[in-house]
C-alpha positions as CSV (number, residue, x, y, z in Angstrom):
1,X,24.6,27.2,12.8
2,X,23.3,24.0,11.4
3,X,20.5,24.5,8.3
4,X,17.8,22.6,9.8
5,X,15.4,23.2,6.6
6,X,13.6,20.0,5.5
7,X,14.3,20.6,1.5
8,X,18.1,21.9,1.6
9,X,19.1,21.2,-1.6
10,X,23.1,21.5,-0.8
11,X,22.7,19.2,2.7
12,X,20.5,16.7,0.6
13,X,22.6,16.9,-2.0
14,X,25.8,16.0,-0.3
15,X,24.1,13.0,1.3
16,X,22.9,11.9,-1.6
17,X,26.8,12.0,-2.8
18,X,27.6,10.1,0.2
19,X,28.9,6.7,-0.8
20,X,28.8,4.8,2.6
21,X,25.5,6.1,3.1
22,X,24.1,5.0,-0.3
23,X,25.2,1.4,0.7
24,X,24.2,1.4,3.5
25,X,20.7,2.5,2.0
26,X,20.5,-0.1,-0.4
27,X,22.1,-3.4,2.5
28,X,18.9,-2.0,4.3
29,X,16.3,-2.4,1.9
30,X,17.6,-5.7,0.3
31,X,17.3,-7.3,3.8
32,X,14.3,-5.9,5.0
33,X,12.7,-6.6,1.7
34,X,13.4,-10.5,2.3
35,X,11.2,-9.7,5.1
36,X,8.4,-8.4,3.5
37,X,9.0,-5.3,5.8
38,X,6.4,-3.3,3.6
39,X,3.9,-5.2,4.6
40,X,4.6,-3.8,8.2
41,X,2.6,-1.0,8.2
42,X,-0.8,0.4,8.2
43,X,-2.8,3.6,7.5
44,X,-6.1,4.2,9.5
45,X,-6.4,0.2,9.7
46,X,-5.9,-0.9,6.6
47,X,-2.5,-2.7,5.3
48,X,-0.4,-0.2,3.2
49,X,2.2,-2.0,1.5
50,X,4.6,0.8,1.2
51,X,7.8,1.8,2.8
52,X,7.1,4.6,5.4
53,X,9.6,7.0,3.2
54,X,7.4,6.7,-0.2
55,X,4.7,7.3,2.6
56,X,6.0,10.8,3.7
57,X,7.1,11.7,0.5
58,X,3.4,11.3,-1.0
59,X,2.3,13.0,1.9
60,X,4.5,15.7,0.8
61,X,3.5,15.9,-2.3
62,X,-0.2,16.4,-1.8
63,X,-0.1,19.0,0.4
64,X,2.0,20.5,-1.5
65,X,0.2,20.5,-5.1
66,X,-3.7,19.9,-3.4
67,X,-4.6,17.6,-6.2
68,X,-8.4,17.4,-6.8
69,X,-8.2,13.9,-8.1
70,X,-5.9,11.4,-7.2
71,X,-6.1,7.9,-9.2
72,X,-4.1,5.2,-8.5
73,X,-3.4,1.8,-10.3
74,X,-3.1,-1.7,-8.0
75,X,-6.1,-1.4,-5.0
76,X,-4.7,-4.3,-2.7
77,X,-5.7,-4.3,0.5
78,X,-6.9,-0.7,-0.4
79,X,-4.6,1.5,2.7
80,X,-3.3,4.3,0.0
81,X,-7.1,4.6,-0.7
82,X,-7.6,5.3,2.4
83,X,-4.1,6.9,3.0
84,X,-5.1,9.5,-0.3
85,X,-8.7,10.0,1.1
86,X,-7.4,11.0,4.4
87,X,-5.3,13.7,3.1
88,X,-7.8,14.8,1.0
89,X,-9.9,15.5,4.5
90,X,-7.7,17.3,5.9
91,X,-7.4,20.0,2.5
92,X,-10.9,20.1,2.9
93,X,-13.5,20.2,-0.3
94,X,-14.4,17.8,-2.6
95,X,-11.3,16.1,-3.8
96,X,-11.9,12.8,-4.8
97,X,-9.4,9.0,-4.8
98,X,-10.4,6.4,-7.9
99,X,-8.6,3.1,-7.4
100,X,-8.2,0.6,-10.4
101,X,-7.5,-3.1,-10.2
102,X,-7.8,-6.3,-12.2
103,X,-9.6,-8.1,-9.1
104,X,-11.2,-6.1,-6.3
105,X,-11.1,-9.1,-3.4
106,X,-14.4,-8.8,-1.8
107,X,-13.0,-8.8,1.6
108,X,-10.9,-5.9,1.0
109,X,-14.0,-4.3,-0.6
110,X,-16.2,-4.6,2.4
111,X,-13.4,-3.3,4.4
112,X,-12.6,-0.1,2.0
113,X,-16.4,0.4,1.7
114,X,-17.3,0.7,5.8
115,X,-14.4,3.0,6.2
116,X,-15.2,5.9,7.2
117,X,-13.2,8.0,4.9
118,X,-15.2,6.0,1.7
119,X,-17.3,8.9,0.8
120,X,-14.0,10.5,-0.7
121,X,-13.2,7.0,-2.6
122,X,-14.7,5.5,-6.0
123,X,-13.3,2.2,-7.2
124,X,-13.1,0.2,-10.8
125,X,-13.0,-2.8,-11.1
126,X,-10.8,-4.2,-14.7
127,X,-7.1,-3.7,-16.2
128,X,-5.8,-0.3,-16.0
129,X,-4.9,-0.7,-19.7
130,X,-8.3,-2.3,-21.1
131,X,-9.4,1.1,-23.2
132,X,-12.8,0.8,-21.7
133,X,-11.9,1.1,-18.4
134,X,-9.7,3.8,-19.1
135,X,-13.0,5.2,-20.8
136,X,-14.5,4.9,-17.6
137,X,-11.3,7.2,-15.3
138,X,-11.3,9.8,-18.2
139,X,-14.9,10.2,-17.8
140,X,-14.3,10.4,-14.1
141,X,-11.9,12.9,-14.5
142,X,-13.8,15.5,-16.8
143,X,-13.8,18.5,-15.4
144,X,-11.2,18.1,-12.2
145,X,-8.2,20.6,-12.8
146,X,-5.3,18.6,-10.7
147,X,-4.6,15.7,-11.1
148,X,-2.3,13.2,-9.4
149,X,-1.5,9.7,-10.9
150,X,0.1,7.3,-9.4
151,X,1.2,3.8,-10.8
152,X,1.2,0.5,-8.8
153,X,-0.1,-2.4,-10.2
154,X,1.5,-5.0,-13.2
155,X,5.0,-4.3,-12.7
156,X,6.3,-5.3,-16.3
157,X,7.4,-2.6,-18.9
158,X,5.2,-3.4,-21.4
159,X,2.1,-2.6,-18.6
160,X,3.2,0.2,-17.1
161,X,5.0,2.2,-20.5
162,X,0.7,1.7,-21.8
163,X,-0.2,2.8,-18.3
164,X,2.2,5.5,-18.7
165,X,1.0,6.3,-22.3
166,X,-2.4,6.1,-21.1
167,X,-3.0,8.4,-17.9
168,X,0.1,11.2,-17.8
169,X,-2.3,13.4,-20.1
170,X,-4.3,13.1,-17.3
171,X,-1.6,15.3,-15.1
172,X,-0.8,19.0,-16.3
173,X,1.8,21.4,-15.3
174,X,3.1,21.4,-11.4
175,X,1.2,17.9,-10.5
176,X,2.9,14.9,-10.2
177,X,2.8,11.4,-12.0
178,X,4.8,8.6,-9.6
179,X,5.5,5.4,-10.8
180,X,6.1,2.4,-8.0
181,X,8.4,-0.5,-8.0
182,X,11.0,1.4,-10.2
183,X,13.5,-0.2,-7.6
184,X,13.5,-3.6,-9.0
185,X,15.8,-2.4,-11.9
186,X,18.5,-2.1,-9.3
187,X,17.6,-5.6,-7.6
188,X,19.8,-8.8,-8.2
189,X,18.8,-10.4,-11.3
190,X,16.0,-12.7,-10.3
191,X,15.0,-11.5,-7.0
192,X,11.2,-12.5,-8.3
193,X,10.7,-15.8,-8.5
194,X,6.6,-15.9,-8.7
195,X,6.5,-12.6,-11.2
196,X,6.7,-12.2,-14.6
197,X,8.7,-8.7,-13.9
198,X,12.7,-8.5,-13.1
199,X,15.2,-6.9,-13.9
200,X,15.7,-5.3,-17.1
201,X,11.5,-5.5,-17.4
202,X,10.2,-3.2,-14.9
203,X,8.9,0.0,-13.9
204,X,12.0,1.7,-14.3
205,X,12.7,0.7,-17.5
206,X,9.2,1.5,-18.7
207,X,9.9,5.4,-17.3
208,X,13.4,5.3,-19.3
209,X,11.4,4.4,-22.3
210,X,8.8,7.3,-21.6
211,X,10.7,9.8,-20.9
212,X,12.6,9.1,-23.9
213,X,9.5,10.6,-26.2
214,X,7.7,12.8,-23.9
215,X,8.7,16.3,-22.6
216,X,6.0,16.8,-20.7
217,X,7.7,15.1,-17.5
218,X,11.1,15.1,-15.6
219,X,12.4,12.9,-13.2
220,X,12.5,14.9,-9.6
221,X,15.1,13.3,-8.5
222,X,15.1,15.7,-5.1
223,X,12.9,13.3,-3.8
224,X,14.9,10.1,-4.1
225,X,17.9,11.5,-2.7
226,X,16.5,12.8,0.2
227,X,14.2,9.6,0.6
228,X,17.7,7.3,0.5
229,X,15.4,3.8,1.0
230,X,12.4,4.1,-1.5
231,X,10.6,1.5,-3.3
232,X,10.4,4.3,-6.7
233,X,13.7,5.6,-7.0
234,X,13.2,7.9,-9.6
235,X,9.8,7.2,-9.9
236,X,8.6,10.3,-9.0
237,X,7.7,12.6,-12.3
238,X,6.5,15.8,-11.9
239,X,4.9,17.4,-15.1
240,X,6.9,20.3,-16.5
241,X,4.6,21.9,-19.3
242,X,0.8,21.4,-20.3
């Protein structure tokens, strides 16, 4: 009888092992990514910009772990606000979402601020790496005992390695730390055009250099295998020791 459990490690395993299926992965997401196919999807009425896989698998993760706090770098058009916030609901009590970005559009503020899921959602305004903003999360932090931290703004390895530096004290033992965008690393040199990020300075890289220094974190690299088309390949980190 066929093992129909979501998180088989042996039936995962052998798919991720699966050659044929790997390409046919990765042919996937280099053509729908010419189309911009993240930019498909929303959550409670806002834009997104994820992949519905990273989607589920965050899902996953915070019901899962029932992280108090979750704080997250690159606001956008502000759907994984919303997206965290909605999850939080449904766990019930106070958890709280903080969003960071360099420049808060006001349009997409008066949208994430008449949502009705707001009351769960505090945003700053400034660079995730500026030491008085991060002044400003910490403080917002004191006292919450599970944290989740998830990275999505400047793409470069210089940015997120500080951002990296910066927050995972933030995460202890059994939460997670996810960092976005790792997949440019395995994207044709110049794919980006318009960004100063690209292959061989990237998200990835950055973790490679973390994770180099800092035993606090492990790649779970479950999740990419099972996930097969992911914008973070590898880019989900879950904390192994206070």
């Amino acid at each position: 009888m066929a093992n129909h459990d979501p998180k088989d490690p042996e039936r995962i395993a052998r798919m991720a092992a699966d050659k044929e299926v790997q390409d046919l992965a990765s042919r996937f997401f280099l053509k729908t990514f010419d189309y911009q196919y993240s930019y498909n999807f929303t959550w409670l009425g806002r834009p997104i910009i994820q992949y519905p896989q990273d989607i589920i698998a965050v899902q996953e993760l915070i019901w899962s772990v029932k992280p108090d706090l979750i704080i997250e770098t690159g606001i956008a058009h502000g759907g994984s606000l919303i997206f965290h916030a909605s999850m939080l609901e449904l766990l019930g009590g106070d958890g709280q979402v903080l969003g960071i970005d360099i420049d808060i559009r006001e349009h997409n503020r008066v949208e994430i601020e008449k949502h009705p899921l707001f009351k769960r959602i505090s945003m700053i305004q400034g660079s995730s790496i500026d030491q008085a903003i991060v002044d400003q999360v910490f403080a917002f932090a004191k006292g919450k005992q599970n944290v989740m931290v998830l990275l999505d703004s400047n793409h470069t390895h210089d940015h997120v390695l500080k951002e990296l530096e910066l927050y995972s004290p933030l995460v202890r033992k059994g939460g997670y730390l996810i960092v976005f965008d790792t997949v440019v690393e395995d994207l044709p040199q110049g794919y980006f055009t318009n960004r100063p990020w690209d292959k061989g300075d990237n998200p990835k890289t950055a973790l490679q250099e973390f994770l180099r220094t800092n035993d606090r974190f492990e790649i779970d690299q479950a999740i990419s295998d099972k996930l097969l088309i992911s914008v973070a390949p590898s880019g989900y980190l879950r904390c192994i020791k206070d």
